[in-house]
C-alpha positions in Angstrom: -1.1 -7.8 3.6 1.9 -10.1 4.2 5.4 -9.5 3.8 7.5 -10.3 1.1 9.4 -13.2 2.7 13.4 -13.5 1.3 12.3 -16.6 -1.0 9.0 -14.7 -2.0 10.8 -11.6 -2.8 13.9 -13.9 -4.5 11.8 -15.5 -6.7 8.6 -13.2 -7.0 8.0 -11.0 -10.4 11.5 -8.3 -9.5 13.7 -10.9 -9.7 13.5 -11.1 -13.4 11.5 -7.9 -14.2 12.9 -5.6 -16.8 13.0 -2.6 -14.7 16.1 -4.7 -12.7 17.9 -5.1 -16.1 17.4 -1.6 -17.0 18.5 -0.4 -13.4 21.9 -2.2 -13.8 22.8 -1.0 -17.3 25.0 1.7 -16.6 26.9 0.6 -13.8 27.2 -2.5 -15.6 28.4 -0.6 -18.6 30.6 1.0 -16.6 32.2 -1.7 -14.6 32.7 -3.7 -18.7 34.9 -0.1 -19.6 37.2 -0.3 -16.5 37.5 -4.1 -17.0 38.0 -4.1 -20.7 41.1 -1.8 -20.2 43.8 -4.6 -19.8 42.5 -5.6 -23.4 43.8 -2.5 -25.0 40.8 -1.0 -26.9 41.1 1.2 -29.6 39.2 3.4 -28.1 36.7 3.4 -24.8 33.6 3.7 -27.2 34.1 0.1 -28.3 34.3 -0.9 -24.5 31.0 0.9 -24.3 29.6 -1.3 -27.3 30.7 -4.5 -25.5 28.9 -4.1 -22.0 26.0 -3.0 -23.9 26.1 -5.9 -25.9 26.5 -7.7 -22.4 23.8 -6.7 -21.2 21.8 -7.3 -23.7 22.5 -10.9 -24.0 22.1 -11.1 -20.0 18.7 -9.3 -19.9 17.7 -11.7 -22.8 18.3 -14.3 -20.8 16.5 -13.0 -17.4 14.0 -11.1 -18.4 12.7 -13.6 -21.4 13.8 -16.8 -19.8 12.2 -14.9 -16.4 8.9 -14.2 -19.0 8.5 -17.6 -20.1 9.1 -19.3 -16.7 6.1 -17.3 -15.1 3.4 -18.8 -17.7 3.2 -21.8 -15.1 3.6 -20.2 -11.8 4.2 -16.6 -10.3 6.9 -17.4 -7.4 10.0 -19.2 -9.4 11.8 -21.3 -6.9 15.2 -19.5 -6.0 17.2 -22.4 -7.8 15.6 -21.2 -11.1 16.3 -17.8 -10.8 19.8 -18.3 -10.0 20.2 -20.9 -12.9 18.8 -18.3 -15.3 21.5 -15.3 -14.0 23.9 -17.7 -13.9 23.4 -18.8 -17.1 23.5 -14.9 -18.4 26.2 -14.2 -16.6 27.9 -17.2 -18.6 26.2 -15.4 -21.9 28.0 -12.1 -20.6 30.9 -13.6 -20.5 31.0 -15.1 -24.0 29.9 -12.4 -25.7 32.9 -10.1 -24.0 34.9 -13.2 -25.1 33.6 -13.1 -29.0 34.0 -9.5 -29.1 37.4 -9.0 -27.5 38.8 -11.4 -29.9 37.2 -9.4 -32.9 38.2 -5.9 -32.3 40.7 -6.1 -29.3 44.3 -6.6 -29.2 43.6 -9.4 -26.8 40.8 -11.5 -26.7 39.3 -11.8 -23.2 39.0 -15.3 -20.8 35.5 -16.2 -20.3 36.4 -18.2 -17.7 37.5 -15.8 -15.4 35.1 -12.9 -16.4 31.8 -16.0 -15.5 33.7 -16.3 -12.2 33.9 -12.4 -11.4 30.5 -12.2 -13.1 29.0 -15.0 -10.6 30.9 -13.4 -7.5 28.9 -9.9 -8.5 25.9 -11.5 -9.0 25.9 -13.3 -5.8 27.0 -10.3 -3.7 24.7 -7.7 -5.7 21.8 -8.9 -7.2 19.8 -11.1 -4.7 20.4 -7.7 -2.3 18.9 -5.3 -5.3 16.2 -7.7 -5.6 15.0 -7.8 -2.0 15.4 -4.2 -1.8 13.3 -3.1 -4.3 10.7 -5.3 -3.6 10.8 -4.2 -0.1 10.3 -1.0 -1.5 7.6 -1.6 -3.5 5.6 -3.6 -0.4 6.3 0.1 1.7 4.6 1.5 -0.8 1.3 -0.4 -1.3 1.8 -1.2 3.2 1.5 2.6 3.6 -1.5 2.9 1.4 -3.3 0.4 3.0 -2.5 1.8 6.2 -3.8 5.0 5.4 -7.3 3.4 4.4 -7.5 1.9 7.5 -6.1 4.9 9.2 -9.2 6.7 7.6 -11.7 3.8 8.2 -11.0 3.7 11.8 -10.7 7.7 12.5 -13.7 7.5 11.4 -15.1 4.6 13.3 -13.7 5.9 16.5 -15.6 9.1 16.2 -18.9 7.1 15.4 -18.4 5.5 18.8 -18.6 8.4 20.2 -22.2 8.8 19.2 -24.7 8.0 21.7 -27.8 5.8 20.9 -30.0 9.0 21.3 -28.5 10.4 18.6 -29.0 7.2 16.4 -32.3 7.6 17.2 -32.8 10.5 16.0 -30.7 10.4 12.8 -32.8 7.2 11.6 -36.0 9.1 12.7 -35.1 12.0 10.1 -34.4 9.2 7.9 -37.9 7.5 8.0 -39.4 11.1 8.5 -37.6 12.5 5.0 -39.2 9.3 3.4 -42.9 9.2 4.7 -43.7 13.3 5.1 -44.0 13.5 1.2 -45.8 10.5 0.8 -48.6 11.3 3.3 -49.0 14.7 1.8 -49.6 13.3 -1.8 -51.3 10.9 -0.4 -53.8 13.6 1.8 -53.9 15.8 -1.2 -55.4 13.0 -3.6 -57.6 12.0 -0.9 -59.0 16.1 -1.0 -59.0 16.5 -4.5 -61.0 13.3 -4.7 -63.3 14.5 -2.0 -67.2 13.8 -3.2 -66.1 11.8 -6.5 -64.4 8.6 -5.2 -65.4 5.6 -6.6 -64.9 2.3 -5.4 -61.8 1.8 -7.8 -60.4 5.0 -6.5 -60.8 4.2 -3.0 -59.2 0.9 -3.4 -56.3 1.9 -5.4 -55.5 5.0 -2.7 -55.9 1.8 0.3 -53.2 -0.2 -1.8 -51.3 3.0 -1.8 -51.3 3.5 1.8 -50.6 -0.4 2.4 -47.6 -0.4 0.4 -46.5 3.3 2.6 -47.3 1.0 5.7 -45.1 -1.7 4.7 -42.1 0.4 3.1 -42.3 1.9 6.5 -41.9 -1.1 9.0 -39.4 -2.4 6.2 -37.4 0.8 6.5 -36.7 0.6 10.2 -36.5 -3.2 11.1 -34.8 -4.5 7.8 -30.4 -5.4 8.3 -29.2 -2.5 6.3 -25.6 -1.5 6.8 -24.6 0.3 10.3 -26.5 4.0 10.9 -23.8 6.4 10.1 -23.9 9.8 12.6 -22.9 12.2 9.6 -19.2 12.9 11.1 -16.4 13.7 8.9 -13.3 13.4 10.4 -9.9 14.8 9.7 -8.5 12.5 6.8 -5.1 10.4 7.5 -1.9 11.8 5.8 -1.2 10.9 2.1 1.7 8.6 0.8 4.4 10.5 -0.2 8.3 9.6 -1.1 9.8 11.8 2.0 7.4 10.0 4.4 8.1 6.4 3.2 11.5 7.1 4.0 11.0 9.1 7.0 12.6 6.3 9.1 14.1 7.5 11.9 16.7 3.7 12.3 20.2 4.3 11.2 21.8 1.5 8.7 22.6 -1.5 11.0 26.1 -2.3 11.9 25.7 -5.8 10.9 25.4 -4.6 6.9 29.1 -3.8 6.9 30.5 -7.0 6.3 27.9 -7.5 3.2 29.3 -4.5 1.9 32.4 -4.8 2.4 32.4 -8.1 0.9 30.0 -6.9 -2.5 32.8 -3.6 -3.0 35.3 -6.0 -3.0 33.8 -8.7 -5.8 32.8 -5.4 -7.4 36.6 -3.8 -7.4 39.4 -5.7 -6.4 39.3 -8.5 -9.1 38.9 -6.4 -12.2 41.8 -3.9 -10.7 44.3 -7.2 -10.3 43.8 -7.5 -14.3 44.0 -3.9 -15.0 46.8 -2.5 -12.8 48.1 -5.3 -11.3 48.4 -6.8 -7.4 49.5 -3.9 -5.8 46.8 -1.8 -7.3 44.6 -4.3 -5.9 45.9 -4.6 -3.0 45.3 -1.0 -2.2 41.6 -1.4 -3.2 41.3 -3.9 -0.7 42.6 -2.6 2.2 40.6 0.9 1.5 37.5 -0.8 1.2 38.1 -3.1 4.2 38.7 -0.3 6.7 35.8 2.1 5.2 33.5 -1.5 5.8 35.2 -1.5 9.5 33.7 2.5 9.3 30.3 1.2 8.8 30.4 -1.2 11.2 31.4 0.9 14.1 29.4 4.2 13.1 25.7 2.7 14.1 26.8 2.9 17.9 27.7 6.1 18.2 24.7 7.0 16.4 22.7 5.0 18.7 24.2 6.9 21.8 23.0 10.1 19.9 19.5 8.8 19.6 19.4 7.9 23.3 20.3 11.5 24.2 17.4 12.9 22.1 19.7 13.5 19.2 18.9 10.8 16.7 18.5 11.6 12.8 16.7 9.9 10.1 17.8 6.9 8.0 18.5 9.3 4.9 20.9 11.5 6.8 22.5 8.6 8.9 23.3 6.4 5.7 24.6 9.9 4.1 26.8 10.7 6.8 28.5 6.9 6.6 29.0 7.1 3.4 30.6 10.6 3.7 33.1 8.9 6.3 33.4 5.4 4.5 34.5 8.0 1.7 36.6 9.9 3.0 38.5 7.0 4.6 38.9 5.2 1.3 40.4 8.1 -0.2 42.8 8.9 2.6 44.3 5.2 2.5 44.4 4.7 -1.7 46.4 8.4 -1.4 48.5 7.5 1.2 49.7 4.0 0.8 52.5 3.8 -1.9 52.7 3.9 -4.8 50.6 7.0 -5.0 47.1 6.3 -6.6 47.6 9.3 -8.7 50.3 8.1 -10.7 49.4 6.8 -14.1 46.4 5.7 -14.8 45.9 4.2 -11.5 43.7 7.1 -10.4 40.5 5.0 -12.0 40.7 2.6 -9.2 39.3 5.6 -6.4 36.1 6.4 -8.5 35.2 2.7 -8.8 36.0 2.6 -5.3 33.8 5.4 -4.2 31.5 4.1 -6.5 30.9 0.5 -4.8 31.0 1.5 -1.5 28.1 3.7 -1.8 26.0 1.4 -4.0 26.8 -1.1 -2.3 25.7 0.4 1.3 22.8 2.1 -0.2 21.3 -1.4 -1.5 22.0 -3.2 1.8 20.8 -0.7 3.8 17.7 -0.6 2.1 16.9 -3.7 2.2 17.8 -4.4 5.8 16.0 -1.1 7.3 13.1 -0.7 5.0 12.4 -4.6 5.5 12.2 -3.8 9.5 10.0 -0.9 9.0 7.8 -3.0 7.6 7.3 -5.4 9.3 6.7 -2.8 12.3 4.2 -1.2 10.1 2.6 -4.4 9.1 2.2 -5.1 13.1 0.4 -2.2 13.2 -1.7 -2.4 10.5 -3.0 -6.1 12.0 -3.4 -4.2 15.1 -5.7 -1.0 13.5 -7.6 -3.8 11.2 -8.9 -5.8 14.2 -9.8 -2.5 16.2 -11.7 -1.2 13.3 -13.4 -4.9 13.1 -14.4 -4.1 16.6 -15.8 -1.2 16.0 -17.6 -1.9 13.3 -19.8 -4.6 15.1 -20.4 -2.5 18.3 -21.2 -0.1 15.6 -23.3 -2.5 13.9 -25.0 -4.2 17.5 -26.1 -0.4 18.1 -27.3 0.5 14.6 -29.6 -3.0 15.7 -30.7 -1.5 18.6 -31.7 1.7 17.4 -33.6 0.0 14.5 -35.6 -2.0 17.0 -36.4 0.7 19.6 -37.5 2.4 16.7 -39.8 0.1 15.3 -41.6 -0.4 19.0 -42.0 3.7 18.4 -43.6 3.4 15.5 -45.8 0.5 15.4 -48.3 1.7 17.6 -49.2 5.0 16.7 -47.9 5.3 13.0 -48.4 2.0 11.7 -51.5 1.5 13.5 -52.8 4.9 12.1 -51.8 3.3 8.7 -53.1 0.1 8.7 -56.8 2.1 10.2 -56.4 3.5 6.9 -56.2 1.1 4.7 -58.9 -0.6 6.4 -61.3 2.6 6.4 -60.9 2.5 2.8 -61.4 -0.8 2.0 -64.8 -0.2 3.4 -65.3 3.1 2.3 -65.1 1.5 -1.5 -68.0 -1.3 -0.3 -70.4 1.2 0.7 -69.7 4.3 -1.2 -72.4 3.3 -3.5 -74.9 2.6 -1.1 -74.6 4.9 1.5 -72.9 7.8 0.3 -72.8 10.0 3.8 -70.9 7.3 5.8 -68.5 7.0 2.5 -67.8 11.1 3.1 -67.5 10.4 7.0 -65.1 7.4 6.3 -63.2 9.6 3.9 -62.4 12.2 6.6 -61.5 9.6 9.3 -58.8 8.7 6.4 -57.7 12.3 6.2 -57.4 12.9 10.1 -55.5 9.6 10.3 -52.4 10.8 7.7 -52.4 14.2 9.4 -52.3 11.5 12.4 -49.4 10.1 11.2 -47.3 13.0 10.6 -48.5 14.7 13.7 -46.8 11.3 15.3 -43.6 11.5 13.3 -42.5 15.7 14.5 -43.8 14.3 18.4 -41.2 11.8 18.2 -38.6 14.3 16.7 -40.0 16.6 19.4 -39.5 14.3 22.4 -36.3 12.2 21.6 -36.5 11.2 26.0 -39.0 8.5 24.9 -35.5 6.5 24.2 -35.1 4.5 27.6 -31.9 6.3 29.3 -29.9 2.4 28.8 -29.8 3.1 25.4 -28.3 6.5 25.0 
């Protein structure tokens, strides 16, 4: 199972899937109200109507144009899909434009909303993408590993079964097939006792013919591998808290990639809305939360080297909980206070981007390196559990041979002194009657023979040469 490379995850079925659309509507919704302000709605519920319209011109234009791009091949180059969000992203922007101009004060540029629109594109959605399919390969990787998990568990414990014990399994085996054959076979031969004709005596030799040559066909024929009857412990089950049980913290090198996406995300839209020095605070608040989250991962590393490491849920938690609380203190305490006016809009979107931002990149970056370190060791496990299965199968060979030198002497010789006996017993039956009977009960001796044969090898499993055990 390979991994989603960037350009096979870029251009595979997410980047245009409907599930994306749908996963962007509200903060895209949102970001369309806080933008929208400097047009002086009415009312925020027609800003609502107008990045829903948005949207619905933009997933038109992905998911359909995605749809109908996908009839020829299943990977779209990266060019294509960036020509088709681009292209949305210009639909976006002139539907804003057309709506704006119908129920606003002021009618909106569509220049400048396609530039923002591009710059949030670029910073947001090629990271979404990538994470989500990384996701969805953690989910099918730890599924597969489980199989194998279970496959070679199981392997490994069939290893540990000695040749003797092969033996003896495959005996029961042939055993649980022939036992109720002879004893039909022996009871027809009785109840036929002083009436066999020639027919009769024929039909029961074809009968024991076709017993002989099930038999040999039984033990030398290339079945699949003799299995011992273990049942291991199963592997553990794929569930969400052990996906994510990832015990690396959100790298330091994802700071500047969310620093950068907060900022196309906050900063532009604020400039129209509130002006440069509302901006300007943004900036600098997201700008030292991103120098937060780059210097955090260390002294999380020095915790981990003293035994005190925490998972990746907790670790990306606990930097957004600073990058937070950093943000906040520098939009309260530069001047002019945040709070006053209206301006107070501009922390929420803050928050907002920051933590969106860092969970998407963190995601991506740390789930992507699990994965590959899984799918390592899931190579690894496959080819272990190839070699077992032909040791496995090499022995299962063995056993199947030793078993047929066993068996061919004093079983399958009985057998065929059966089928011979009673070919001649039908030539002569008519004309000597007496040697018929004797003939007859040299049959019946032999299956007893035969079975007697089969519990002496069950009996005395040392007649397996000790190299073989």
């Amino acid at each position: 199972m390979a991994i989603p490379n960037l350009r096979a995850a870029l251009g595979g079925a997410w980047s245009t899937h409907w599930a994306i659309w749908l996963g962007i509507l509200p903060a895209s919704v949102l970001f369309a109200v806080y933008r929208e302000q400097a047009l002086e709605p009415e009312h925020a519920g027609l800003s609502v109507i107008s990045g829903v319209l948005q949207h619905l011109a933009m997933g038109l234009i992905v998911v359909g144009g995605g749809a109908l791009l996908r009839r020829r091949r299943s990977i779209l180059p990266i060019a294509a899909v960036a020509a088709l969000w681009g292209s949305a992203c210009v639909a976006g922007a002139l539907v804003a434009f057309a709506f704006s101009a119908r129920f606003y004060g002021s009618a909106s540029s569509p220049i400048a909303d396609t530039i923002i629109g591009l710059a949030l594109i670029a910073t947001w959605i090629p990271v979404a993408i990538f994470a989500i399919a990384q996701l969805d390969q953690r989910r099918l990787l730890l599924a597969a590993r489980d199989i194998t998990t279970d496959a070679l568990i199981e392997e490994r414990a069939e290893g540990r079964v000695t040749a003797q014990q092969l033996q003896s399994r495959l005996l029961a085996t042939v055993t649980a097939q022939l036992t109720p054959v002879l004893a039909d076979l022996e009871n027809s031969l009785n109840a036929a006792r002083g009436a066999i004709t020639g027919d009769t005596a024929t039909e029961l030799g074809a009968r024991i013919s076709r017993v002989h040559d099930e038999t040999a066909e039984l033990v030398e024929r290339d079945g699949p591998p003799l299995h011992s009857g273990v049942r291991p412990e199963r592997a553990q089950r794929v569930t969400f808290r052990r996906a994510f049980a990832l015990s690396t913290a959100p790298p330091a090198r994802i700071a500047g990639l969310v620093t950068l996406a907060a900022l196309a995300a906050v900063v532009p839209d604020t400039y129209r809305v509130f002006g440069p020095v509302a901006a300007a605070q943004g900036a600098i608040a997201i700008t030292s939360s991103g120098v937060l989250l780059a210097a955090l991962p260390a002294a999380f590393a020095r915790w981990a080297a003293r035994g005190k490491g925490m998972t990746h849920l907790r670790a990306t938690i606990v930097l957004q909980v600073f990058a937070v609380i950093a943000a906040v203190i520098i939009l309260d305490v530069l001047p002019p206070s945040i709070w006053a006016g209206a301006q107070w809009q501009v922390l929420p979107m803050t928050l907002m981007a920051l933590a969106l931002a860092h969970t998407m990149y963190s995601i991506a970056f740390v789930v992507a390196d699990a994965n590959a370190t899984d799918e390592k060791e899931l190579r690894n496990a496959s080819a272990e559990l190839d070699t077992l299965r032909e040791r496995r199968a090499e022995r299962s060979r063995h056993a199947r041979e030793r078993m047929a030198q066993l068996i061919h002497g004093p079983i399958q010789g009985r057998l065929a002194a059966c089928v011979m006996a009673l070919n001649f017993h039908a030539e002569i039956v008519a004309t000597d009657p007496p040697r018929a009977e004797v003939m007859l009960d040299s049959v019946i001796e032999h299956l007893k023979g035969v079975t007697a044969e089969l519990r002496k090898l069950g009996t005395y499993p040392e007649q397996i040469s000790p190299h073989e055990r």
